[in-house]
C-alpha positions in Angstrom: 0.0 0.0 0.0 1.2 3.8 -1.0 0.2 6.5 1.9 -0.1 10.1 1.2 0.0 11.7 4.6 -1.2 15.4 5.2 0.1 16.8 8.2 -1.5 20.1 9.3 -0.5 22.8 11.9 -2.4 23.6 14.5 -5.1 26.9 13.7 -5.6 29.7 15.4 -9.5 28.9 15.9 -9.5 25.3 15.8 -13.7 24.9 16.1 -14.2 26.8 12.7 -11.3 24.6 11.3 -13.5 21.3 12.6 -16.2 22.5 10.9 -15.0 23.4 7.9 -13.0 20.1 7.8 -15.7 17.4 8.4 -18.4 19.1 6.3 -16.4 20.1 3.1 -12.8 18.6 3.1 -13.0 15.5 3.9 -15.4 14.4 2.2 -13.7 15.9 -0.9 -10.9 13.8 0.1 -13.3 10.5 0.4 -14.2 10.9 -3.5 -10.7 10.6 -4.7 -10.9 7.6 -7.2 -8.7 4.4 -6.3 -8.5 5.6 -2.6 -9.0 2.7 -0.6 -8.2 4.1 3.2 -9.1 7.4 4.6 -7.1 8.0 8.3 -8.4 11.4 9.7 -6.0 12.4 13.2 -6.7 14.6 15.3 -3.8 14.7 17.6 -4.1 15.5 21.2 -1.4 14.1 23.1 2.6 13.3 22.6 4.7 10.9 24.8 6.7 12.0 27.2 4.8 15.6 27.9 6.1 17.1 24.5 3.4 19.1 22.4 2.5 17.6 19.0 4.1 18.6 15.9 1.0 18.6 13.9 -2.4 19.4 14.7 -4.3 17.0 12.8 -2.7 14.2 10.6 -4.9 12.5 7.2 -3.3 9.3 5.6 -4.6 8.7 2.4 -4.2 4.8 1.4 -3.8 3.9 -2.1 -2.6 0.2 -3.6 0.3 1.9 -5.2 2.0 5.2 -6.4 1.5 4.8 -9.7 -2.6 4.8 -8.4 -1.3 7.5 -6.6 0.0 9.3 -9.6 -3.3 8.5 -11.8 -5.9 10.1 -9.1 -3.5 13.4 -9.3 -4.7 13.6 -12.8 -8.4 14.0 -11.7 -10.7 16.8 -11.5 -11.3 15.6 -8.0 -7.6 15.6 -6.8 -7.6 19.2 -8.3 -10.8 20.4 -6.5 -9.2 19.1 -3.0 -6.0 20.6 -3.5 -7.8 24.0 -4.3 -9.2 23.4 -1.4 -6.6 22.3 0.8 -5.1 26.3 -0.4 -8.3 27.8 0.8 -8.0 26.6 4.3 -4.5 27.6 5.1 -5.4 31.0 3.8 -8.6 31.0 5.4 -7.7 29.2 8.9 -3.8 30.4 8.9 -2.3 26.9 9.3 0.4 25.2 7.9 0.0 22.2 5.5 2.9 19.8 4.6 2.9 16.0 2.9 4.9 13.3 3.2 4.6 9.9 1.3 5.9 6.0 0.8 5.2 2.3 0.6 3.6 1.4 4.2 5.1 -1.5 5.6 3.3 -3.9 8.4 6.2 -3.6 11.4 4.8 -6.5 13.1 5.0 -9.4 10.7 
């Protein structure tokens, strides 16, 4: 499996940021074609008594990169990452990505 992760900082009003999240973004993000898993994070603790480096953490699951690569050519990849813009402009936050092959640790 190929995970996209999106890793976002924490906003300055994080209630309007909820809202805005559950009722529009995510389920943009649930209609990307070949997406198999949808992970939604909202962090709240850290070990050890250190704060969390992101606020709220989405892994998007895909069977490979390549289907990776083909839902980045869809009018649906295009209309979340438009959106994904909006809301740091519009709730101040930070966005980054990260992705790779995920791996099962425990086998």
């Amino acid at each position: 499996m190929y995970t996209l992760y999106a890793l976002w900082g924490t906003p300055p009003d994080p209630a309007a940021f909820e809202d805005y999240y559950w009722e529009t973004h995510a389920p943009l993000a649930a209609k990307l074609p070949g997406i198999r898993e949808l992970n939604l994070v909202r962090t709240s603790d850290a070990i050890e008594g250190a704060e969390s480096l992101h606020y709220r953490i989405a892994e998007l699951v895909f069977d490979t990169k390549e289907a990776l690569d083909e839902c980045q050519k869809s009018p649906e990849w295009d209309a979340l990452v438009a959106d994904a813009g909006l809301m740091v402009e519009r709730f101040d936050v930070s966005l980054g990505n990260a992705a790779g092959d995920r791996v099962d640790g425990l086998r």
